[in-house]
N, C-alpha and C positions, 0 to 999 in steps of 0.2 A: 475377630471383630472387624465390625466392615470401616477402613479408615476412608474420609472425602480425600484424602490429600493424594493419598498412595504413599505414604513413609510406613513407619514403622508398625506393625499391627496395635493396638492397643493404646496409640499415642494419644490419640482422642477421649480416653478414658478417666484421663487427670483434669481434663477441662469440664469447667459446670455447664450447668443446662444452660444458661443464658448464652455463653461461648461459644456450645454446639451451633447455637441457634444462629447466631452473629455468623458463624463461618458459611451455616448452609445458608444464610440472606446475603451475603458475598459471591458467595459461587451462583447464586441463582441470579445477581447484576452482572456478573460475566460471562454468564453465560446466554445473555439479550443481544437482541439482533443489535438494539441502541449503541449498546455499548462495544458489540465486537466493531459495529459500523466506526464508530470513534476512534477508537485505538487501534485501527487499520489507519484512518485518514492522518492521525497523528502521527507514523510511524513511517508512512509512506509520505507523508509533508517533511520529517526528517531525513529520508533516505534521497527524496526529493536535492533537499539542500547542499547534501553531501557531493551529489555525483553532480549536481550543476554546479558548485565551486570545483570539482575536479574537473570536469568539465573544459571551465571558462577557462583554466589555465592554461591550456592548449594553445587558445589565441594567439597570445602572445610570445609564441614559441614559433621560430622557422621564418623564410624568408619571404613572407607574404607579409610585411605589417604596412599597415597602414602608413603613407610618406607623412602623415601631419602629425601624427603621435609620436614619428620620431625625433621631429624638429621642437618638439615641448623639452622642457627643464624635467631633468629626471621627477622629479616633488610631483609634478606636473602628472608626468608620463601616469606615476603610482598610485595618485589620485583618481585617474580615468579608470589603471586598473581593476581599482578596488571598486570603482561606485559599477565595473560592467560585471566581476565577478557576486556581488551583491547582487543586483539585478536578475541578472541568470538563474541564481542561488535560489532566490524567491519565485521565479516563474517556473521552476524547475519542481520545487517544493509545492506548491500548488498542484500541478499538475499530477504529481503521482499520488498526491495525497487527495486528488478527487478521484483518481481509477482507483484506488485502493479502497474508500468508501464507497464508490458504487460497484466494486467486484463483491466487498466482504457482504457487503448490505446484499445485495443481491441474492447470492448465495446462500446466505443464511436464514432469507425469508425462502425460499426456496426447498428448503434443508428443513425447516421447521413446518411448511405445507403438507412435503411429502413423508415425512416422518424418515427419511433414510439419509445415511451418509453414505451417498456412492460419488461414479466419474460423471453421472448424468448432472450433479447438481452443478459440478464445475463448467460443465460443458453449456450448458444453461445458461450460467450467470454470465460464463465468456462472452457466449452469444450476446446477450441483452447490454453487457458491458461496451462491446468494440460497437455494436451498433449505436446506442447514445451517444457516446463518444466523438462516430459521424454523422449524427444526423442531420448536423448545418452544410455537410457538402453534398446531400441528395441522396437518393434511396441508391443508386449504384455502387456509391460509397460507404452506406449503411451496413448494404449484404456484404460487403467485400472486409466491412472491421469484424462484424459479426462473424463471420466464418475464421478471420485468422486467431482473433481473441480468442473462438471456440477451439480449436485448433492447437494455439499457443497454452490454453486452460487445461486441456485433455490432457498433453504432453507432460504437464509439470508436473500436474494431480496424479498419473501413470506414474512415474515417478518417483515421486513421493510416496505413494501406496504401494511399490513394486517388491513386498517381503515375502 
């Protein structure tokens, strides 16, 4: 019996018609560009936050600090910490979590045009990715994200696919 999930053969068997139904109108919203675009941008706004607070931490570490931070009241000092490691946190989380909605989005209108999953779709979305990306710093800098994004997309999707 053919199972959606991939578990055990037959498991879908105990569940009524209505159930069936509900799973395959589930799989068929996850499986939308909308929504993979979404829970890419959510996911990479998380990853985002994590590695800008690991990040910021660095700052404050080693013998470069700032002389006015060090003449503050420790309360002081941790407060600045906190409000720069936040800060970070948030522009950090933004940022990956809009390359991550316009790589997934991309790719996956791309993926559903040509009907195929291959390296061309990754290599694609790279392209179109790194070049949005720059294209506030001029078309030099457009070709120059576009080819590493494509580049850096090839690699991973190689990769990934390499069994």
């Amino acid at each position: 019996m053919n199972n959606s999930f991939g578990g055990v053969p037959g498991q879908n068997s105990t569940m009524s018609p209505q159930e069936q139904q509900m799973v395959k109108m589930m799989q068929g919203a996850f499986e939308s560009c909308v929504v993979k675009t979404a829970m890419s941008g959510v996911a990479g706004f998380g990853m985002g936050a994590a590695f800008g607070l690991f990040m910021s931490s660095f700052e404050y570490a080693g013998p470069t600090m700032n002389e006015e931070l060090v003449k503050q009241t420790t309360k002081q000092q941790i407060k600045h910490a906190f409000k720069d490691m936040g800060t970070r946190s948030m522009s950090m989380a933004k940022n990956f979590g809009l390359v991550g909605m316009i790589y997934s989005g991309t790719e996956c209108c791309i993926e559903s045009y040509r009907a195929k999953n291959d390296l061309v779709n990754s290599v694609a979305a790279g392209a179109f990715t790194g070049g949005a990306l720059a294209a506030r710093a001029g078309p030099q800098a457009m070709a120059l994200g576009a080819g590493g994004f494509a580049l850096f997309s090839l690699a991973i999707d190689w990769y990934m696919r390499r069994d």
